[in-house]
N, C-alpha and C positions, 0 to 999 in steps of 0.2 A: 665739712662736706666736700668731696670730690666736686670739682669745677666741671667736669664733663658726664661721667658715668654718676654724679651726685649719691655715690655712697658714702652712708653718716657714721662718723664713730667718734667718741667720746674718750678723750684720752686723760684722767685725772694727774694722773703721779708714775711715774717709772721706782718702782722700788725694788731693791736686792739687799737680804740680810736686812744692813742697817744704814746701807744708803739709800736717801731718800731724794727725788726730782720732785717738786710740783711744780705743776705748766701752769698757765693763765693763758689762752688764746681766745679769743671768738672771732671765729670765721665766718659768721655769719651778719656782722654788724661792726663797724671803725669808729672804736671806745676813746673816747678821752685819756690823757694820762692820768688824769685823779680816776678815774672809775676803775681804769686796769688797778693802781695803787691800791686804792681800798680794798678791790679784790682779794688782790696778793695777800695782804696784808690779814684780810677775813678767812682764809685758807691757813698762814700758817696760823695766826693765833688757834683756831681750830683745833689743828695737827697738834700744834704746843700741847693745849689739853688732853687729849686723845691718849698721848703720851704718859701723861704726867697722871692720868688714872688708869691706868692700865701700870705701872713701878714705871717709866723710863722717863726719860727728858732730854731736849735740845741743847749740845752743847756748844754756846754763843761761837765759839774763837772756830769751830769748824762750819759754822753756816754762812751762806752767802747766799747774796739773788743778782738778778739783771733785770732793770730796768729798760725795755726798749721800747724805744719810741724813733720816728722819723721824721726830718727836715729836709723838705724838695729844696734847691738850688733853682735858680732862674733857667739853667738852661734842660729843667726836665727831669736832671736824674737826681738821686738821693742821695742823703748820708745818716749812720747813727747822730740822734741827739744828744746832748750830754746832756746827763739827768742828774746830774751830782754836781755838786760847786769844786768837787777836786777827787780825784782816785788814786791818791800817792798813797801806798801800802805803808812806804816808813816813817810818815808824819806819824807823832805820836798820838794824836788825836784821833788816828785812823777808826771808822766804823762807829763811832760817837752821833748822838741826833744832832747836837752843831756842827757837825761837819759833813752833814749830807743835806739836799733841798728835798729828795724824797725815801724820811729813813723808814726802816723795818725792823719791829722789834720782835721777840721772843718769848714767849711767857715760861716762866721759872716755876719749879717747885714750890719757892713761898709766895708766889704769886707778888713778884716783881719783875719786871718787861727788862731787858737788854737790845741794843739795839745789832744787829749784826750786819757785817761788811755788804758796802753796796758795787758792782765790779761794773766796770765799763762792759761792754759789748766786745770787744778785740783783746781783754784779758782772761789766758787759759789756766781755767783751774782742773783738779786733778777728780776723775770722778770714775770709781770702779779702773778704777788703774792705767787708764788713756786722757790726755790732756786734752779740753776741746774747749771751743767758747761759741757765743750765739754766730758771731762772725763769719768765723770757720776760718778767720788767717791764720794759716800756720806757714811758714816762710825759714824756720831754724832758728832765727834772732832775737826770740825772745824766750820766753818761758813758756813751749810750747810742745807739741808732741815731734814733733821733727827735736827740738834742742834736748828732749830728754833720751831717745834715740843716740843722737850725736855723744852725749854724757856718756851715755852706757857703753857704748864702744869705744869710746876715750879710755874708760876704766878698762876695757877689756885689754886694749893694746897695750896701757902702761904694765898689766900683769903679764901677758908675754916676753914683754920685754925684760922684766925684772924674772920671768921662770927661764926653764930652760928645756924649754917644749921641742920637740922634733919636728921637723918637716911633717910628716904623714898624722903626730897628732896635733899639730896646727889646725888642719884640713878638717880635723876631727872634732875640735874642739869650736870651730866656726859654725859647723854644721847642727853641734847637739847642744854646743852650749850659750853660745851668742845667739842663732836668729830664733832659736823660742826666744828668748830673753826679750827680744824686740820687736817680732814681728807682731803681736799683742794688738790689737787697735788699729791698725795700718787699714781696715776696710774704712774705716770712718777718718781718716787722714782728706782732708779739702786743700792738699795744697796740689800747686803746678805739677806737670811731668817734670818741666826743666829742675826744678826745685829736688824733685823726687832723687834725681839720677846726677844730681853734683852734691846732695849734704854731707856724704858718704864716702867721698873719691879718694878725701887726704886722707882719712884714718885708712883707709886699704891700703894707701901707699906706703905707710906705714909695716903696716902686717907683711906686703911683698917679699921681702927680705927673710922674713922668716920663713915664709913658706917656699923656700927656693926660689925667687921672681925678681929678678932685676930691678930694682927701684925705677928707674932711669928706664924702664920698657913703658912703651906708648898707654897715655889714662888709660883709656877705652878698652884694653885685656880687663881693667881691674872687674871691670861687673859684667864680662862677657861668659857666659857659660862654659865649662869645662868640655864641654859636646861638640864646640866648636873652636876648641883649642884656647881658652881666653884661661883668667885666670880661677872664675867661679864663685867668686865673691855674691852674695845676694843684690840685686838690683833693684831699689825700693819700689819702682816704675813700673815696672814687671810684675813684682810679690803685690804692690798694692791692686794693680788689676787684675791680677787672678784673685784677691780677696773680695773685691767689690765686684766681680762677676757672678761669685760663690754665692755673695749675699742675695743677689741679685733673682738668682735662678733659686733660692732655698725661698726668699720672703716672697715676690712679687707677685700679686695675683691672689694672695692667700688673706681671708681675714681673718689674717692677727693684725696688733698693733703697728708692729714695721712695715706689715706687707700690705696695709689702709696708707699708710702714710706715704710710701713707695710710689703708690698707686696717685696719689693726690701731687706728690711732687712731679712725678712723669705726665701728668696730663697740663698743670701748670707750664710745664716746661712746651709742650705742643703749642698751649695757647700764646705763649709769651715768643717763642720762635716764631710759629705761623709759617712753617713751610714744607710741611712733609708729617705724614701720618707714622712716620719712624724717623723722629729727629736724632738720633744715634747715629742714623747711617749718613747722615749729611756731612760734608767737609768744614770740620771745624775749626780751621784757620779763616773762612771766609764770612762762616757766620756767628762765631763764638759772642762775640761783641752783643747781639742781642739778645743773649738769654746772663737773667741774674747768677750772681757767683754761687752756686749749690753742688751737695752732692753725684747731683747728674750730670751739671756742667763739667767736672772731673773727669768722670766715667766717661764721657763722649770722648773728651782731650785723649784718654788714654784709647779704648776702641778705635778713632781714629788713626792716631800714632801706630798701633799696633795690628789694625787690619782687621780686627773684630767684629765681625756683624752679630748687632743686637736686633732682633723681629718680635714686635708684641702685635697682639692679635685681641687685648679687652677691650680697647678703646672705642665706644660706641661714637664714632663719630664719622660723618660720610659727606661726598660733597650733595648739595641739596638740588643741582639742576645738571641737566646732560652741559658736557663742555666746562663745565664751574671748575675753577683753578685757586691756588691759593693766594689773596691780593697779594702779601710779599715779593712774590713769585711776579706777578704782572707787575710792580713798582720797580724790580730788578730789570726786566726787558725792558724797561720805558727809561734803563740809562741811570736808576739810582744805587750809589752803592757809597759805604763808609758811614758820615757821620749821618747825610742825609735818612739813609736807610734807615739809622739807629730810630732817627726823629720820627718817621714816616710808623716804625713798630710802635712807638709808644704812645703816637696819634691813633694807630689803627685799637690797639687793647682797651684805650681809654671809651673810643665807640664803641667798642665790641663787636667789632666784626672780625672776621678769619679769610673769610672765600671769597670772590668777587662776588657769588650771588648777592652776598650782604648788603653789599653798596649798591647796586643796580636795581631798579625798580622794577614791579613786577612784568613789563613788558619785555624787559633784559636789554633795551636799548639806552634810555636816559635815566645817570644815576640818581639815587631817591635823594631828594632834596637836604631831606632831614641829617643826612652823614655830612652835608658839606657846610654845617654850623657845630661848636658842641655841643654833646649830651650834655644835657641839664643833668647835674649829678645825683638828684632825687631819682631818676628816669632812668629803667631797664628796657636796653635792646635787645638782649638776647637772656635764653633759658639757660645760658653758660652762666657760670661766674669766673672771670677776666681778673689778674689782678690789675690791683689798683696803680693808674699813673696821673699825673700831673703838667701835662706837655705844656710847654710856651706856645707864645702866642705866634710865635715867627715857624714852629712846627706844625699849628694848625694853617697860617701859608703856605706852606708848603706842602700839605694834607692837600689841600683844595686845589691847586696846582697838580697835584699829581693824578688827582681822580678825573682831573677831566682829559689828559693823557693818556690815564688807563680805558675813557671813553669813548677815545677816537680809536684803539685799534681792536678793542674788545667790545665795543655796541655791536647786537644782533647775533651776537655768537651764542648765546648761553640758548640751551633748549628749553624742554619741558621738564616740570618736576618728578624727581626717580626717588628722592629719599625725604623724610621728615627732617624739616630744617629749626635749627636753633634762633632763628630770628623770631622775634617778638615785633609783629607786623600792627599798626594801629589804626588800620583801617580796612574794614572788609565790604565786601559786594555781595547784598542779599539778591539771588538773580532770580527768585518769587515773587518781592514785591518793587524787584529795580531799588531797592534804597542801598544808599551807604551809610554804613554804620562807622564813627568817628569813635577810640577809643580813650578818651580825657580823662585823664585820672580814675577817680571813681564812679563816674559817669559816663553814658555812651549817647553822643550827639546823634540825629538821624539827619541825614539829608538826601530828599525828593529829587527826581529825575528833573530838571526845566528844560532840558531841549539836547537831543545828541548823548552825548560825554561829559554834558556842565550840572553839576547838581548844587542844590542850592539847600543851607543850615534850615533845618523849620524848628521852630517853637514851642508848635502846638501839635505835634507826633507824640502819639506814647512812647513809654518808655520800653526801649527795646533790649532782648538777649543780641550780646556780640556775639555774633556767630555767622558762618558764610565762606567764600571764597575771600582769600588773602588779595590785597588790592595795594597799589600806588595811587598817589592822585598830584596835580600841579594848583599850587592854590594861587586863584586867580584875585582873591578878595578877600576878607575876613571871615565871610558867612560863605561863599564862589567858589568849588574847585570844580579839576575839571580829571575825568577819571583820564587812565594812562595804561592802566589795564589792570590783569588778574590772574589768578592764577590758580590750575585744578588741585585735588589733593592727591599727593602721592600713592602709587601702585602699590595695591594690598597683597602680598602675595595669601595663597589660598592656606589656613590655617591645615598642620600635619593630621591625618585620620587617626594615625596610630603609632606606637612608639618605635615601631620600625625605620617611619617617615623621618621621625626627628631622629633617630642615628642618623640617617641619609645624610640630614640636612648640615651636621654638625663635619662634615668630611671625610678622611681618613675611613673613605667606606671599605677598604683591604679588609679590617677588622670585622666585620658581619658578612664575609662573601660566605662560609662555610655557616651559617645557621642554620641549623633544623629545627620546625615551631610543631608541635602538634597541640590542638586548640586553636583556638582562635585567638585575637591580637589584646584581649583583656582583661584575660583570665589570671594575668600576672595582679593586678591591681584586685581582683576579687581575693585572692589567695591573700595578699598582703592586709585586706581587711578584712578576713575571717582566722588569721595567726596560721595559715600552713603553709606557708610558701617556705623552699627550703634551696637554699644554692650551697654549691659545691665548687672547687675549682681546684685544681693541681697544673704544675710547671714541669716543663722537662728541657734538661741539657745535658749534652754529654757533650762532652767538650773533645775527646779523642777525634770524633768524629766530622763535630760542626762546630768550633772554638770560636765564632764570632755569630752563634746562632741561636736563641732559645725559643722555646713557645708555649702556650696554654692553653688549658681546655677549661671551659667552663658548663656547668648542666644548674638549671632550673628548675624546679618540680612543685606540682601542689601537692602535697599529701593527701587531699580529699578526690583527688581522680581529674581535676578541671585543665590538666596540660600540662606539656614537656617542652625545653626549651635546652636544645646543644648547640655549643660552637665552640671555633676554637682557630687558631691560629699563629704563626711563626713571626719572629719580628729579627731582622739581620743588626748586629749593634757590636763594636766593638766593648763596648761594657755587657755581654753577655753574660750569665751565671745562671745560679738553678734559683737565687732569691727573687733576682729580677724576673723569669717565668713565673713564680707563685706571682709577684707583683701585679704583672699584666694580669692574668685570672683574677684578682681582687678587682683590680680598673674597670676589666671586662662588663664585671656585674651590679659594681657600683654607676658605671654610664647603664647598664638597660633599666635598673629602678630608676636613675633619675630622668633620662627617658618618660618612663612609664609614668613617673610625677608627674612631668610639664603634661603630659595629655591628661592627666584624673584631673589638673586642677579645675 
């Protein structure tokens, strides 16, 4: 499940042909290693069978798993645990059940078990033709998708060398025959830029020579573009983020399986940063250090480096009061930065907070008590899900330290509520019968007004529904608090009348200036449930005329007589064409049905 916009998807197996993935994760619950094991373990024997009645079977010397699991360090942050007593591939013993603590076995055709290879976490094996491991080090110095790259152009050079290629099919032969050969996989490469743009340099230096180029001319021609007089060579740094852009803009947003997961890592990443509703655009030398080593983290390194502005717009997430700032943000102005910072992030995810409103109590003057101890780890603060950290005890010092800093220059600034907030508040203000409602676990405490803003636990109160305005309280006693304030609920805006309103609402109103409606605004949705609704649309470009210009008309109609609907309009775009026109007219009409949905529903 997405940590923020909480869409669920179930991912069993990644399979092509006859290579097969099975995953074991639950994201929803932190399994023991015997339970994931057995898991595993109940999946493939499964799979084994599956197999094996159906003619095929598993064969032992090509299967392998990962084991992972994790072990905090005193000072907070993590490492792989090792889950095998040894992972030397050339022990002869290797993949044997005594020589693993948690082995996996196979089920065979005569229905006898084998046990197959168990791989560390930071060992890349070969899968659909690109090397990768849970880790994601890839660095060139092992057996990894950088050193198979490096391999391959080692072979390329030594065949130059030994043919007797020309200048001009040199140039020719890098171009058509080398970087298909390699550029394969390069979107899912986790290693460094710096990494990217040195594994490369000597074998070019190599190639120089042949292709007319000075050995002895300055590295930096070797991977600089031909456009800009360099020597042309492919720049792994480059090639891989124009591929990870690619992927980017093809999955993201979309549910399929990559673009759910896309979608779960990029919101991860917000919550783990904590400093910007587009952590892409932020400068990644200053804050790289707080987000874990992933796919994203790359992509920013490289948009950074490269000037890239990446904007996503699905993240349902907003500050909860006028003036509300991101706490990171205020622990930066209050003078923290480096290792401190790092601690201060890991303290903030494990509470779950993001925004200053989190910490501050509902009066937005003095912060809620409850942040400046820890969450009891049974105990949810927020309707987010935060990943999981571990902070020391000299980090929650420091935690506490710093939130009363951020409350000397930030008490009294935060306004009124403007959006629905993700805090899970445990105490409300019924302001009908003056009570507060206390939320305890399973149960909900009442406690009676006794004088003022001091309310006092009762006993003998029925049992009551939690519900009311969201509240702070200062607990003066065991049974004694004392309220501190409250807070209204968030501004409704007024629900759209008709599918017009929600085009409106959605932006890019350019796109419905030219509508003609004849009927009224719901006769599209009768049409649709009586089968005569009938749309049309066609593209136009001419390119002689307006070669960065296309545009579309779209028409509507019910075939029983109930109304007409035209529009139509131009869109200026260097990628112009006549397909992209038809395209816009599909877009067109597929936004006014679903429009016309969100109102029927």
């Amino acid at each position: 499940m997405a940590p923020i916009s909480h869409i669920r998807s179930r991912l069993s197996a990644i399979l092509f042909v006859d290579d097969t993935d099975l995953i074991h994760i639950n994201m929803e619950r932190e399994e023991q290693l015997v339970e994931t094991h057995e898991a595993i373990q109940s999946s493939v024997e499964n799979w084994s069978r599956l197999l094996i009645a159906t003619g095929g079977t598993l064969k032992p010397a090509k299967c392998f798993y990962h084991l992972i699991s994790f072990d905090w360090k005193p000072d907070g942050s993590w490492k792989y645990a090792d889950n095998s007593s040894c992972v030397d591939e050339d022990d002869e013993d290797y993949g044997s059940e005594e020589y693993q603590e948690w082995p996996l076995f196979v089920t065979l055709p005569d229905g006898s078990e084998e046990a197959i290879a168990h791989l560390e976490p930071n060992k890349s094996s070969i899968t659909l033709g690109v090397y990768t491991c849970p880790s994601g080090v890839c660095d060139g110095k092992r057996k990894d998708s950088l050193a198979y790259i490096k391999e391959k152009v080692k072979d390329f050079v030594g065949s130059v060398k030994t043919g007797s290629l020309r200048r001009r099919q040199l140039w020719t032969s890098v171009d058509c025959k080398l970087w298909p050969s390699i550029n394969y996989g390069l979107c899912a490469s986790l290693a460094e830029l710096a990494t990217l743009s040195e594994v490369l340099i000597k074998e070019y230096g190599k190639l120089c020579p042949a292709g007319g180029i000075c050995s002895k001319a300055n590295r930096e021609i070797r991977q600089l573009d031909s456009g800009f007089y360099g020597a042309g060579f492919p720049h792994l740094g480059v090639e891989a983020a124009v591929a990870q852009i690619n992927k980017l803009l093809m999955h993201y947003g979309c549910q399929s399986a990559v673009g759910i997961l896309y979608n779960l890592s990029y919101e991860l990443m917000i919550l783990e940063v904590g400093l910007s509703f587009q952590p892409l655009q932020l400068p990644y030398k200053s804050y790289s250090t707080l987000l874990t080593h992933c796919w994203f983290k790359t992509l920013w390194e490289k948009c950074d480096a490269y000037k890239i502005k990446v904007e996503t717009h699905n993240v349902p997430l907003k500050f909860f009061r006028e003036r509300d700032d991101w706490l990171m943000q205020a622990f930066i102005e209050a003078g923290y930065s480096g290792n401190d910072l790092i601690q201060l992030g890991k303290v903030r995810v494990y509470q779950q907070a993001i925004f200053i409103s989190d910490v501050f109590g509902a009066d937005g003057r003095l912060i809620d008590e409850r942040y400046l101890e820890a969450r009891p780890q049974e105990e949810l603060w927020s309707t987010l899900r935060f990943p999981k950290e571990n902070p020391s005890k000299r980090a929650f010092r420091l935690w506490a330290r710093a939130l009363k800093e951020v409350k000397a220059f930030r008490a009294g600034r935060l306004g009124k509520v403007i959006n629905d907030g993700h805090k899970i508040w445990h105490w409300r203000l019924d302001p009908e019968s003056n009570r507060l409602l206390h939320q305890a676990g399973e149960t909900v405490e009442v406690y009676i007004n006794l004088r003022a803003n001091v309310y006092i636990k009762s006993a003998d109160a029925p049992q009551a529904q939690f519900d009311g305005k969201p509240c702070s309280v200062q607990t003066m006693s065991p049974s004694r608090v004392r309220l501190r304030g409250s807070l209204d609920s968030a501004p409704r805006d007024d629900p759209p009348e008709d599918f017009l309103e929600v085009l409106q609402s959605w932006g890019h109103t350019w796109l419905w200036k030219r509508i003609k409606l004849t009927g009224n605004t719901d006769w599209i949705a009768e049409a649709i449930r009586h089968n005569t609704l009938v749309a049309v649309t066609d593209g136009s470009y001419i390119k002689e005329i307006h070669p960065n210009l296309c545009s579309a008309a779209f028409f509507l109609e019910c075939s029983a007589g109930r109304g007409k609907l035209l529009g139509a309009f131009p869109e200026k775009s260097l990628c112009a064409n006549a397909f992209r026109g038809e395209l816009l007219g599909l877009m067109a009409i597929h936004l006014i049905l679903k429009a016309v949905n969100q109102i029927d529903q």
